[in-house]
C-alpha positions in Angstrom: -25.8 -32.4 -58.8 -22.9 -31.9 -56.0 -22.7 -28.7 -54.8 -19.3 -27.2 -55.7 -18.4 -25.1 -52.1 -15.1 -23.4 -53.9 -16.6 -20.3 -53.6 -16.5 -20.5 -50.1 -12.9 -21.0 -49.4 -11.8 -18.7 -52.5 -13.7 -16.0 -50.7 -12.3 -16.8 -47.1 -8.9 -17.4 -48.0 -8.9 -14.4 -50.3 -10.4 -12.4 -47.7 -8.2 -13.5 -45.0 -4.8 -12.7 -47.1 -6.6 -9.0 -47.9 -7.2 -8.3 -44.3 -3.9 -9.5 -43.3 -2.2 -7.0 -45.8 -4.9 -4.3 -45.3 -4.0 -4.4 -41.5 -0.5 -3.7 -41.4 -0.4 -1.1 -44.8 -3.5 0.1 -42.9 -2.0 0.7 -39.3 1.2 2.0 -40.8 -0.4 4.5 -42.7 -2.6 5.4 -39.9 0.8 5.9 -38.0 2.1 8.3 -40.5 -1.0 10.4 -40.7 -1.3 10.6 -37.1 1.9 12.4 -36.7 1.6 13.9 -39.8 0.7 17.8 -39.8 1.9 18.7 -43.3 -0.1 20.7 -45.5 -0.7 17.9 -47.9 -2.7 15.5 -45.0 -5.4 16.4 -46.6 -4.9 15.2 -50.3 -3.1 12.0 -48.7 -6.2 11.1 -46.6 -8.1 11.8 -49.8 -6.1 9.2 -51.6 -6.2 6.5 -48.9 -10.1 6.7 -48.2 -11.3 7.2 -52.5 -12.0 3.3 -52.7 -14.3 3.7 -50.2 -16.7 6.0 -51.6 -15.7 5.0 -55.6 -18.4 2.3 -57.2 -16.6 -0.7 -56.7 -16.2 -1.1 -60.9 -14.3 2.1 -60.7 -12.2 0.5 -58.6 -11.9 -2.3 -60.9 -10.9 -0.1 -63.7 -8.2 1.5 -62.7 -6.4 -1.4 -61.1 -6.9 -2.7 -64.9 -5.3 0.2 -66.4 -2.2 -0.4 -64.1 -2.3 -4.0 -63.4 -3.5 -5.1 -67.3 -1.5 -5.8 -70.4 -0.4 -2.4 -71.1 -0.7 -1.1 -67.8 2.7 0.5 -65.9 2.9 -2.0 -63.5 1.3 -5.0 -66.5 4.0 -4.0 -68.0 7.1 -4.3 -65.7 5.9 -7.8 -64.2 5.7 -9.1 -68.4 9.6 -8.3 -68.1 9.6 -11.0 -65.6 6.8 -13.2 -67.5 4.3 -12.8 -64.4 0.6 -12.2 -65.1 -1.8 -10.7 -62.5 -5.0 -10.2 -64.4 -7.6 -13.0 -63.8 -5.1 -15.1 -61.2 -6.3 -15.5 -57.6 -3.8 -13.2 -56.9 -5.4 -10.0 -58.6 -8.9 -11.3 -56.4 -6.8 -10.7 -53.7 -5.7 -7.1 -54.5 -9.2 -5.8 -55.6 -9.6 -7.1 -51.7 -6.9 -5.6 -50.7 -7.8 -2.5 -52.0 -11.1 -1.8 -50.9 -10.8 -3.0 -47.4 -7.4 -0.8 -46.6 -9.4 2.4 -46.4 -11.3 0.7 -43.9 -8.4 -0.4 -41.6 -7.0 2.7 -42.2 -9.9 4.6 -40.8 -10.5 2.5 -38.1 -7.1 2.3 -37.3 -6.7 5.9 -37.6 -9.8 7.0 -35.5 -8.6 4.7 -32.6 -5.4 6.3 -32.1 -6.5 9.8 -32.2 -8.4 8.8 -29.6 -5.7 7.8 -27.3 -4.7 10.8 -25.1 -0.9 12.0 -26.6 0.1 12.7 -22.9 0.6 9.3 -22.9 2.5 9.1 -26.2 4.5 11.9 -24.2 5.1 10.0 -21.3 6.5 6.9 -22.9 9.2 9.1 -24.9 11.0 10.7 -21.3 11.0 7.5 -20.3 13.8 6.3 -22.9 11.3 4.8 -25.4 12.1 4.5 -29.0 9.7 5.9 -31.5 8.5 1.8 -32.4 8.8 0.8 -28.7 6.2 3.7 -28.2 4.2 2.2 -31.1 4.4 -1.3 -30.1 4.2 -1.2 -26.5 2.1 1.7 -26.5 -0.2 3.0 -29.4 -0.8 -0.3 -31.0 -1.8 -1.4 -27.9 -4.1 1.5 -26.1 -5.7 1.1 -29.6 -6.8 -2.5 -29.5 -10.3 -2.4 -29.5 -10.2 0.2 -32.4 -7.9 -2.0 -34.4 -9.9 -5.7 -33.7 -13.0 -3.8 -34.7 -10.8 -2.2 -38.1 -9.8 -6.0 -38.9 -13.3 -7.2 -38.6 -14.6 -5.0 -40.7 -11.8 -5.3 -42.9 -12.8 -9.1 -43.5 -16.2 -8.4 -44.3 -15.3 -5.8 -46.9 -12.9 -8.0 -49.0 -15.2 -11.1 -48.0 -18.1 -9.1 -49.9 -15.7 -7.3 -52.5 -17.9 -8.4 -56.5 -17.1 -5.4 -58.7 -13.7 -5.1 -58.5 -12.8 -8.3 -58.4 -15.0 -9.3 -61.5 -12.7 -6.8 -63.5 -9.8 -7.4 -62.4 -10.2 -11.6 -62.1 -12.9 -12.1 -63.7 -15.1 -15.4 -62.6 -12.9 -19.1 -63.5 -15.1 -21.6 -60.9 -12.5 -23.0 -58.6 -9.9 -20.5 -58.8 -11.0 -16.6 -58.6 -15.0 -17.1 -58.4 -15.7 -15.9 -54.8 -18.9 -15.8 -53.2 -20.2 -12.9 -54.2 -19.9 -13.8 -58.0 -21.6 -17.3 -57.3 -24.6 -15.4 -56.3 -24.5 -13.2 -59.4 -23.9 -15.7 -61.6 -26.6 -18.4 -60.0 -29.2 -15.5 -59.8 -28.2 -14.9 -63.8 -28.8 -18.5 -64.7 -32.1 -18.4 -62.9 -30.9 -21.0 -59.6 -32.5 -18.8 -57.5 -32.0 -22.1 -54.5 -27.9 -22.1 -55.3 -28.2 -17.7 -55.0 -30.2 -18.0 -51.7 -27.6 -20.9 -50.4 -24.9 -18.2 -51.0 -26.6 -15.7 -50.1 -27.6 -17.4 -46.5 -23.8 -17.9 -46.2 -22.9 -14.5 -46.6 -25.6 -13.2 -43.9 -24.3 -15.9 -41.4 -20.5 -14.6 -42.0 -22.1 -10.8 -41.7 -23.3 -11.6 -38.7 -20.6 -13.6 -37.3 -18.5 -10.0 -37.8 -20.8 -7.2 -36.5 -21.6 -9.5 -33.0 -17.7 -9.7 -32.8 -17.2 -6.0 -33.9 -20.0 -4.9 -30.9 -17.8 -7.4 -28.7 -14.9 -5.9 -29.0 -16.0 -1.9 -29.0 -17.4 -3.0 -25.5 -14.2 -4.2 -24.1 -13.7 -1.2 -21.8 -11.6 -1.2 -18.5 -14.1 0.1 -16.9 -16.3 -3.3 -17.2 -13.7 -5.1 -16.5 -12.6 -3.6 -12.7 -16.7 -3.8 -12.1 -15.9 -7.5 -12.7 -13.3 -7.8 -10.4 -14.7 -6.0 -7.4 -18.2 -7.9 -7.7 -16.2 -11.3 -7.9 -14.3 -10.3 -4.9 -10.8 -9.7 -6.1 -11.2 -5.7 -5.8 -12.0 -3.4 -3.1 -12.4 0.3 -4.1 -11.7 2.6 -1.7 -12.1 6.4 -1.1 -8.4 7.1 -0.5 -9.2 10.5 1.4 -11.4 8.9 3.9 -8.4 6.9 5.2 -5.5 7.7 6.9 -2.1 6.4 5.3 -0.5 3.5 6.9 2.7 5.0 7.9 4.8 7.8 8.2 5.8 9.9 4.7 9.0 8.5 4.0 10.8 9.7 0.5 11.0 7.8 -2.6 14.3 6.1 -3.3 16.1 5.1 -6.1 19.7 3.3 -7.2 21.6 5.3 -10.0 23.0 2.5 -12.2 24.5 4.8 -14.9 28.2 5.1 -14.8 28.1 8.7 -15.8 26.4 9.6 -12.7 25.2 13.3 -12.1 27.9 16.1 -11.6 28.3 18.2 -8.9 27.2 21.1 -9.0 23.9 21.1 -10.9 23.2 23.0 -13.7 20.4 23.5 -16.0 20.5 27.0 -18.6 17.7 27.8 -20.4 17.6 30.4 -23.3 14.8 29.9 -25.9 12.6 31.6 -28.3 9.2 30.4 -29.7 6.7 32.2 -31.6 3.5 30.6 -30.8 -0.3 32.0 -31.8 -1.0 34.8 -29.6 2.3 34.7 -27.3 6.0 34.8 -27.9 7.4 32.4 -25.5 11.3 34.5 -24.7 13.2 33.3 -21.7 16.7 32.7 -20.2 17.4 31.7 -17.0 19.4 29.1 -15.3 18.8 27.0 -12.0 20.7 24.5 -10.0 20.0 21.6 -7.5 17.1 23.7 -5.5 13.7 23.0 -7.4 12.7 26.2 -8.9 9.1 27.3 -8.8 7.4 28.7 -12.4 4.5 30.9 -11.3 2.0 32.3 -13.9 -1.2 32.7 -15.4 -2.7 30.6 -17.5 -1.4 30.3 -21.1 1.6 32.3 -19.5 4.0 29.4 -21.2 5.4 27.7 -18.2 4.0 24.0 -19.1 5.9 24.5 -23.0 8.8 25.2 -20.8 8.7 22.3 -19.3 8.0 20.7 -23.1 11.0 22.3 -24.2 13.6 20.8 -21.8 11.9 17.5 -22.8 12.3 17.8 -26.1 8.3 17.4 -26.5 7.8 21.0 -28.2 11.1 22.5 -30.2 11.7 26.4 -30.0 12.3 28.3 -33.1 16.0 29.2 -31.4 18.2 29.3 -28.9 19.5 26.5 -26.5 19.7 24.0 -23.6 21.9 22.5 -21.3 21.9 20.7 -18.7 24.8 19.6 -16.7 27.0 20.8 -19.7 25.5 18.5 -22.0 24.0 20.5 -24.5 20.2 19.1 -25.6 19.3 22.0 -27.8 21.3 24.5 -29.7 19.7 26.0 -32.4 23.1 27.6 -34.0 24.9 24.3 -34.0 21.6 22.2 -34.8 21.5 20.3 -31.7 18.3 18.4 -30.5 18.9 15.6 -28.8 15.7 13.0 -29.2 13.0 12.9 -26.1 14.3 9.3 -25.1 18.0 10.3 -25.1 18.0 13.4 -22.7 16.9 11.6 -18.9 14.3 13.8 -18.2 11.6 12.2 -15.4 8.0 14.2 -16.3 5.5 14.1 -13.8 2.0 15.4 -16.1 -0.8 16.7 -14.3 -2.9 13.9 -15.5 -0.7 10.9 -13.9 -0.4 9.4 -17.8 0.0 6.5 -16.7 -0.5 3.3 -19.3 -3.8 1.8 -18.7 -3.2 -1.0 -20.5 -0.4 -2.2 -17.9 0.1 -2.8 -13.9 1.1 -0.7 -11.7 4.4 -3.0 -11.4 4.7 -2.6 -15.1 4.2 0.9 -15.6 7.1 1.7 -12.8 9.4 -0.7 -14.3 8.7 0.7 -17.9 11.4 3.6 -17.1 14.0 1.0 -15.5 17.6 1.1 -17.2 17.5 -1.2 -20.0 19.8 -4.1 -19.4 18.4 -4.7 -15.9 18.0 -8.5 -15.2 14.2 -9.6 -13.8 15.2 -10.0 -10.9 16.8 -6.7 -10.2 13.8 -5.3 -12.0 11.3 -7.0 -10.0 13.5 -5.2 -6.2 13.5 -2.3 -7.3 9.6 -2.0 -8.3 9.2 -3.9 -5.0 11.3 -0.8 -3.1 9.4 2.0 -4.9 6.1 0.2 -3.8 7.0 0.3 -0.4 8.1 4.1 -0.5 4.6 4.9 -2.0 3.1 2.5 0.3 1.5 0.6 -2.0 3.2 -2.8 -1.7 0.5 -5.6 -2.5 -0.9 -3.7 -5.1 1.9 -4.2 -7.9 -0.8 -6.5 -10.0 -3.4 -4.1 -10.3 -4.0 -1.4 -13.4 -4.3 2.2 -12.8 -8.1 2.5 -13.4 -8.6 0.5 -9.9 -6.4 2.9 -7.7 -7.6 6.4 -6.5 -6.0 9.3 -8.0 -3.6 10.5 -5.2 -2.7 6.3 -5.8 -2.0 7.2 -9.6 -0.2 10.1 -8.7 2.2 8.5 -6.2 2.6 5.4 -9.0 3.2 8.4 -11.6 6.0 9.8 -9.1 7.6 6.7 -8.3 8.2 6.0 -12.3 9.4 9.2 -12.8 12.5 8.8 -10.2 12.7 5.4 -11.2 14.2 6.6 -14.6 17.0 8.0 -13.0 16.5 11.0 -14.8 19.3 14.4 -14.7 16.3 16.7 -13.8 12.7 16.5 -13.0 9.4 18.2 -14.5 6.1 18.7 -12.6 3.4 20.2 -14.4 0.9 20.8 -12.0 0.7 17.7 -10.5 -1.8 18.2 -7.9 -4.1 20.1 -9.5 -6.5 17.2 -9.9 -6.4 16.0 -6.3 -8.6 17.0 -3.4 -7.2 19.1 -0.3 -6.3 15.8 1.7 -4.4 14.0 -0.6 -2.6 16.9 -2.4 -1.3 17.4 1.3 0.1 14.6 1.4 1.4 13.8 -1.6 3.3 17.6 -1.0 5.1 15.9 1.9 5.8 13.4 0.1 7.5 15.1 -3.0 9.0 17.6 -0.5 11.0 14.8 1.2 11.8 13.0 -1.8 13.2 16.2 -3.5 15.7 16.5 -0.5 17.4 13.2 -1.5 16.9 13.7 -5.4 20.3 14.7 -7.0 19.1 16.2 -10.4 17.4 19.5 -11.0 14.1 19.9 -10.2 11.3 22.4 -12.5 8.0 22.8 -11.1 5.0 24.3 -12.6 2.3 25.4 -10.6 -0.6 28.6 -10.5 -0.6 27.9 -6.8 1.3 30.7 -5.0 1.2 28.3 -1.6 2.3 25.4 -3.3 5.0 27.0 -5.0 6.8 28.7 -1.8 6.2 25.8 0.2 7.6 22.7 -2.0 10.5 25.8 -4.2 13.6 27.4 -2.3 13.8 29.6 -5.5 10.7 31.0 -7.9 10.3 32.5 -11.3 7.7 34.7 -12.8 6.1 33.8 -16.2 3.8 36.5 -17.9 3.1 36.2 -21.4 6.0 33.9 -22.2 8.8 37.0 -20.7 10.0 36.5 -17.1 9.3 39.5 -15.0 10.9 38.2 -11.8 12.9 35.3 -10.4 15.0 34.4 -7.1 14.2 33.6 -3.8 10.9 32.9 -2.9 11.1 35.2 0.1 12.4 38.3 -1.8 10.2 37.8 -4.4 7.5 37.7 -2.2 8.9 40.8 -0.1 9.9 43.3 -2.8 8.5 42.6 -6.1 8.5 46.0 -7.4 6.3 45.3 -10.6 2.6 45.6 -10.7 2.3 42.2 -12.3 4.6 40.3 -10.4 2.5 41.5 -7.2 -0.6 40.2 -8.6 0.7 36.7 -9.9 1.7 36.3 -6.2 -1.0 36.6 -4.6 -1.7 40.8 -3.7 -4.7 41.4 -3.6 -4.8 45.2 -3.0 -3.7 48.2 -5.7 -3.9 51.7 -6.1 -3.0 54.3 -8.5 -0.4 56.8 -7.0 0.3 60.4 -8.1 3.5 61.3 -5.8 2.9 64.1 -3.0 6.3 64.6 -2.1 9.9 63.0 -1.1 8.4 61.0 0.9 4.5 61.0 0.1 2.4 59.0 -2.1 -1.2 59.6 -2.7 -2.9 56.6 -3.4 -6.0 57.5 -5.6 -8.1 54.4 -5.3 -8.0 54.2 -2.1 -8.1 58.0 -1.1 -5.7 58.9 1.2 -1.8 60.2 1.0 0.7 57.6 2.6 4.3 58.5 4.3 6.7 56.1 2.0 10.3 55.5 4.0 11.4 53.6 0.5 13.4 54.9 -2.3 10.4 55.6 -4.9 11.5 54.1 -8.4 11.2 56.5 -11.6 8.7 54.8 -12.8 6.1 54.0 -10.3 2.8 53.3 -11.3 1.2 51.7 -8.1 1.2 50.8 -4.6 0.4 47.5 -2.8 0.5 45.6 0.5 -1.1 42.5 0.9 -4.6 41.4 2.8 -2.4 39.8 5.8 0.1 42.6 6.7 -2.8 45.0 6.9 -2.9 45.9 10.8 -5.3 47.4 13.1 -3.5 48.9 16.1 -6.4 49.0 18.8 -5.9 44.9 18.7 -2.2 44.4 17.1 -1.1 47.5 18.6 1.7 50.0 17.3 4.3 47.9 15.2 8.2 48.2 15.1 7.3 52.1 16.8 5.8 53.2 13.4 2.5 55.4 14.1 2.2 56.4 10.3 -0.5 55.8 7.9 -3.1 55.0 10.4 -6.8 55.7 9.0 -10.7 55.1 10.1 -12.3 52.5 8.3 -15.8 50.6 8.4 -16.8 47.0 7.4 -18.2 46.9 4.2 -18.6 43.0 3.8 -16.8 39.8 5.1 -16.4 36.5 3.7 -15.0 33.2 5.3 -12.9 30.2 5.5 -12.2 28.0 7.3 -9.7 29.4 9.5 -9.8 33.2 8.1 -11.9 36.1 7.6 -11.7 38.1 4.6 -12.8 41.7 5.7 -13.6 44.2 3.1 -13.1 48.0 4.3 -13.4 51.6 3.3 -11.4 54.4 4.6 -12.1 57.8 5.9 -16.0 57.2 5.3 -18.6 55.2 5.9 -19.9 52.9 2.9 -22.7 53.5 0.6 -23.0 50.0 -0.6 -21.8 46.5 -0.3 -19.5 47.0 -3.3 -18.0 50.3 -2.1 -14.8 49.2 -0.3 -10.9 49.9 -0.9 -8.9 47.1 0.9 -9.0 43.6 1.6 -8.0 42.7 5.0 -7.1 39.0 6.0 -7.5 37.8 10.0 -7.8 34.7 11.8 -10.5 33.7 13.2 -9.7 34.6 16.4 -9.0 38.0 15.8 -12.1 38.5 13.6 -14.2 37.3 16.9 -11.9 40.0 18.8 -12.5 42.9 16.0 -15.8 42.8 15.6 -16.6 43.8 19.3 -15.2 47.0 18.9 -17.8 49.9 17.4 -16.9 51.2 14.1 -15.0 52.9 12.8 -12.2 50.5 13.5 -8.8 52.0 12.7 -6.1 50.5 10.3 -2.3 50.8 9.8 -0.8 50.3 6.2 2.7 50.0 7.9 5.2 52.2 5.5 7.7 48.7 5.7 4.9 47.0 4.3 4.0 49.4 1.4 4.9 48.0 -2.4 6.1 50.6 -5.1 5.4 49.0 -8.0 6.5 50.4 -11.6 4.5 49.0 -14.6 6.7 46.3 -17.0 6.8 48.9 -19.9 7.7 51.5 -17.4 5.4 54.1 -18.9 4.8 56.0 -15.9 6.7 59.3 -15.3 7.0 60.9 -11.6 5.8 64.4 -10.5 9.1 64.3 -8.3 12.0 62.8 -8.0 14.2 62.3 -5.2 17.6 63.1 -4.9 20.0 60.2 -4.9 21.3 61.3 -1.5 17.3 60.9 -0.1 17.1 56.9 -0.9 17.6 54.3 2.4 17.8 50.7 1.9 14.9 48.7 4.0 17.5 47.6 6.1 18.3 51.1 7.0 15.2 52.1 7.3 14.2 49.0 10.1 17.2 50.3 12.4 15.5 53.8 12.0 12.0 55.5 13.4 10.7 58.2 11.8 10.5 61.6 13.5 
């Protein structure tokens, strides 16, 4: 007796049309979810998964009770004299059903596993919501999704209970595989059930070895490929020099609405997040401006803000008087709309494309190829990496990446640029020259220009102009220099880098005690109402037997002794206590900082040494509440300016 093999192409075409459907309900849903942070995500992820865990004959029933006779859906297709029950079609929806939670799963697992910075990066860049999912999610996720389909197949290519109940077993039209082994094991053919059920363990087989294919597609294995075949060399980028001089990055504004002059970006937003309240208003103009802070201080959701990647609860922003949030008027303009060019501390750049393509993913749409493929070209030369257009960004070095990074974010011809940190992840070397090489680049960049960093250095040397984040409020901002010079907070010392603070109790007009470090100071400056304590930092601390007298002032000259030292490369740290001799290698009241030089000098002399906290170089800090009260209080006619006070010696 023949053989009859329908049960064989029932099952694969069945199983085929299942997965088909099951992959695109499957990755859409797993789209939703992903963004999804309602309250009900939950309940809905519930629903999508149940066919998973339910026996397969539950399954079955309920797709009767809304599929059958007097089902809803039986029902509404009778209107239209269309029958699903025990049709191929209704094999291929019990498939359908119990493979989508599958795909869905899968599908949903490999995106969360794609970092969102990327996800961010594609939206300032001008990409639409699909073009982000599309030439971006879908696929990063690949792997995941292959592996989803796979396992898909083999779901609805197995599917029995469901698909009993719903289309029962007719031999040549809804008996799949499966139910031939049932119904041959049944009848006691035990040779027909072990044919199918060799079938069924070859397919099985055929899908996990591709499944385990495909989870091992990583980069990674793929750039060892290349370098052993000889079309890769990976070099350590800081043990090279660079091939030529820094020059800046360039870039051709094809936009007829071309940026105004002057430059203006206002800020004034409110968020309430957990733990912090981010509150701030300022405004800045064509000179980048520095955000200093501690960590969690809210500068990076700034940054988020004005890209329209986090929204704030209220207020507004413009930029060049177009508005791109107002709260009142219920403005928010989408990511891709407002030009923004965001360099992440991470690079973000797409994997998944060349470095060629990731630059020219930012280009002005409408670009032909040819103009597309000059100005990649021009941006490779900037960041001297012409010749390397072709390869991905897992087979450059990271100050590479970063420069790539940079050179996509100009390309966008964005109104302002955002750095968040972006050479935090880079070794000494190449963050040093990478700073050159945003420094001279900002000089030609016409936009506005935010920079985030917790690096004091950094800050003053790349910002003209700086602002002070502490627990989302801004407790300073302006130029760098005054900032640096005068700013009369506690907190705003410390965030900048002070390293020495004492408790004062005032003595007289002009008088300060400082209690931690026990000794009483001549002050030349206007003391504030509320001052709380006074600082001067580890450099301008000066020790007149090698710097000798400064600017004629002989005040505030003490003994000190050497309680411990640390080093650097190129300075000393000197820890000191004044008036007395130390009792242990934590007793100590100021940190000094010297060069080397004068550290091999200082240390000739017998101790004590003496030490001058100049009276110009003394900080009166007042607390941010303003808590503090004064035991005295000058009289307005007793306060000089600073700049009085450097034409003047005191008596």
């Amino acid at each position: 007796m023949t053989l009859d093999w329908s049960p064989v192409w029932i099952s694969l075409k069945t199983a085929a049309l299942a997965t088909l459907i099951a992959f695109f309900l499957g990755a859409i849903a797993a789209r939703t979810m992903f963004k999804y942070r309602g309250k009900a995500k939950g309940l809905i992820d519930g629903i999508f998964t149940a066919p998973l865990v339910l026996p397969p004959t539950v399954v079955g029933f309920f797709l009767l009770l809304l599929l059958g006779k007097y089902g809803p859906i039986g029902r509404l297709l009778r209107a239209f004299d269309v029958t699903i029950i025990f049709t191929w079609y209704a094999a291929v929806i019990a498939a359908t059903v119990v493979a989508f939670p599958l795909m869905y799963k899968t599908a949903l697992g490999a995106f969360q596993q794609i970092d969102t910075t990327l996800l961010s990066s594609a939206r300032t860049l001008g990409a639409t919501e699909w073009q982000v999912f599309w030439k971006v999610l879908l696929p990063l996720a690949r792997p995941g999704l292959i592996a989803g389909v796979l396992l898909a197949f083999a779901r609805a290519l197995g599917e029995f209970g469901a698909t009993l109940m719903l289309a029962g077993s007719i031999p040549g039209r809804t008996q799949t595989i499966p139910i031939a082994i049932f119904f041959a094991a049944e009848s006691g053919d035990m040779a027909e059930a072990m044919l199918w059920v060799s079938v069924m363990l070859g397919l099985s087989l055929t899908i996990v070895v591709a499944v385990n294919y495909w989870s091992d597609r990583r980069p990674e294995k793929r750039i060892r490929k290349r370098a052993k075949e000889g079309h890769l060399s990976l070099v350590d980028e800081s043990l090279l020099p660079w091939d030529h001089p820094v020059t800046p990055l360039t870039w051709e504004y094809s936009r007829t609405n071309v940026l105004p002059n002057p430059i203006e970006l206002i800020v004034d937003i409110q968020k309430q997040l957990p733990g912090i309240k981010i509150n701030v208003s300022f405004s800045t103009n064509q000179l980048p401006l520095g955000l200093l802070g501690g960590s969690g201080a809210g500068k990076s959701f700034i940054l988020r803000c004005i890209a329209g990647l986090e929204t704030p609860d209220q207020g507004c922003i413009i930029l060049n008087g177009r508005v791109l949030f107002d709260s009142r008027r219920g403005i928010n303009v989408p990511i891709r709309d407002r030009r923004v060019g965001f360099l992440f501390q991470n690079y973000a750049l797409f994997p998944h494309l060349t470095v060629a393509q990731n630059i020219a993913f930012g280009l002005p749409k409408g670009l032909s190829s040819v103009a597309i493929r000059q100005r990649v070209e021009k941006q490779l030369i900037a960041i001297q990496l012409q010749g390397l257009g072709d390869r991905y960004p897992q087979e450059l070095s990271g100050g590479q990446q970063q420069r790539v990074a940079l050179a996509r974010a100009l390309a966008s011809e964005p109104d302002i640029l955002l750095l968040d940190e972006p050479f935090s992840a880079l070794d000494t070397y190449l963050r040093d020259q990478l700073e050159k090489l945003l420094r001279l680049s900002l000089t030609h960049f016409p936009g506005a220009t935010l920079f985030v960093s917790h690096n004091l250095e950094e800050a003053y040397r790349i910002c003209p102009n700086l602002l002070i984040l502490d627990e989302g409020q801004i407790i300073a901002q302006g130029p760098k220099q005054e900032i640096f010079d005068y700013p009369h907070d506690f907190r705003v010392a410390q965030l900048t880098g002070c390293k020495n603070f004492s408790r004062t109790l005032v003595a007289s007009e002009n008088e300060i005690t400082a209690l931690d470090w026990g000794c009483t100071l001549k002050i030349y400056e206007p003391i504030p109402p509320h001052l709380a304590h006074l600082g001067i930092r580890a450099h301008q601390l000066t020790f007149p037997d090698i710097d000798g007298i400064k600017d004629g002032y002989s005040d505030n000259i003490f003994p000190c002794w050497l309680t411990s030292q640390s080093e650097t490369q190129h300075r000393t740290t000197l820890y000191l206590k004044l008036n007395s001799a130390p009792t242990s290698p934590f007793d100590y009241h100021l940190q000094a900082e010297v060069f080397k030089d004068k550290w091999n000098e200082l240390k000739e002399h017998p101790q004590p040494w003496r030490i001058q906290l100049h009276p110009l170089r003394l900080m009166l800090l007042q607390n941010s509440s303003g808590s503090i009260s004064l035991e005295y209080k000058p009289s307005h006619s007793s306060r000089m300016t600073r700049d009085d006070r450097s034409n003047q010696h005191p008596s």
